[in-house]
C-alpha angles and dihedrals in degrees: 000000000000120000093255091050093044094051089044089053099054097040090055093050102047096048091047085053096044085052088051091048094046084058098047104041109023127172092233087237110153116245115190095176094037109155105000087088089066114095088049091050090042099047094045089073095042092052087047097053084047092054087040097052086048097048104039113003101187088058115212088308097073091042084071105048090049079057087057104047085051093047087233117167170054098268099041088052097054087057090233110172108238092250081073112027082048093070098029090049081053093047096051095043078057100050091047092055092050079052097042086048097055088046089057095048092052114032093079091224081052097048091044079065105044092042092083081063085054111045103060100125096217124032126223133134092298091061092070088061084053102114125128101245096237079056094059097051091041081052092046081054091059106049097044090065091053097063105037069051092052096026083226118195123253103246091048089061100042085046095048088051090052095049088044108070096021082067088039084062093043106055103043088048117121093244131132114216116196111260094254092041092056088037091064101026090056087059091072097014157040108256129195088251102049090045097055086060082067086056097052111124084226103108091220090044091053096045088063138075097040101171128103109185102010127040104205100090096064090057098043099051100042093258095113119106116171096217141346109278084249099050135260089286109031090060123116113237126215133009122302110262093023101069089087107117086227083066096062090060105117098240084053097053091039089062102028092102077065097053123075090200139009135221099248124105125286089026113183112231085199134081106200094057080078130104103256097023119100 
């Protein structure tokens, strides 16, 4: 099977299991727009894999294996054999995208981007497909640089991109663990409920829990909070102005970057209320 069916393939899979799991282990969370937010969170991703074809058809995996050819590297010049380059070459594209995260979150153009993420006013599994296309190739940059950087192998990236979003869809999806489930699984990775600390319309709260797939970085540099001040289910979701249903409409996420405020309830007038502005 081919990258791109392979990738296809996974991605499928996870989200329709992520759907069946919401059904079957909800938080309970009331939802008044539901899924109705859909075809705006489902053709986002779409757009984005279309710009990043364009753009750069081999993807960050053949990035890497242009790398190779070349013998770029730090990896490749320390001589490392791939049992063990494969899973530090994971580790370090993780810890770039927990860097590259917190950038986004602070540099206020950056921020502009990532908002429309943020300002989904219910989370569930489509929320973690939720990425303003120009975010995605400036992430594919990125990331690019990281591993001509790393001359990380091939199958680490290709492995990293799969665990990526397979965990994106994970944690924002609208599932409730059992405490000690939740207790033992956020030690190795992001769960549901320590990522909806990072949605909370709280602008501390929303500066934590940066991570997507591991959930280390956040301990180690002083990001980690174990829940939003007002619980896991008494936390207000999105950005204020941009809850209104007619926001999740796809034209209206396309050009929010654009837009200081939308037209939705409780609206800031300013700006530096906001996550990445100071």
């Amino acid at each position: 099977m081919s990258e791109a069916g392979i990738r296809l393939a996974v991605f499928l899979g996870v989200l329709a299991a992520m759907l069946w799991a919401e059904r079957q282990w909800a938080r309970g969370v009331v939802r008044p727009i539901g899924w109705r937010r859909w075809p705006g969170n489902l053709s986002l991703p779409v757009i984005g894999a279309a710009l990043v074809r364009l753009v750069a058809p081999a993807g960050a995996v053949g990035v890497a294996l242009w790398a190779e050819a070349q013998g770029l590297g730090l990896l490749p010049m320390l001589g490392l054999p791939a049992w063990l380059a494969v899973p530090l070459a994971i580790l370090a594209l993780d810890l770039a995208i927990y860097a590259q995260h917190r950038v986004f979150h602070h540099v206020p153009l950056l921020w502009r981007l990532h908002r429309m993420h943020h300002a989904d006013p219910e989370l569930d599994a489509t929320t973690g497909l939720r990425f303003h296309p120009l975010e995605i190739l400036l992430s594919l940059g990125i990331k690019a640089v990281v591993v001509v950087a790393l001359g990380a192998p091939a199958v680490a990236v290709l492995a990293f991109e799969l665990l990526l979003n397979a965990t994106s869809l994970f944690n924002h999806a609208d599932i409730r663990l059992p405490r000690r489930v939740d207790a033992v699984l956020r030690r190795v990775l992001v769960t549901p409920d320590m990522h909806r600390t990072h949605h909370s319309e709280v602008p501390a709260e929303t500066d934590s829990c940066f991570g997507f797939c591991l959930p280390w970085w956040d301990r180690l540099f002083g990001t980690y909070r174990a829940a939003p001040a007002a619980g896991l289910d008494g936390a207000v979701i999105g950005v204020p102005g941009f809850r209104a249903a007619g926001e999740q409409r796809l034209d209206r996420l396309l050009l929010q970057p654009l837009r200081r405020h939308g037209s939705g309830p409780a609206a800031s007038p300013d700006p530096s209320s906001q996550p990445g502005v100071s």
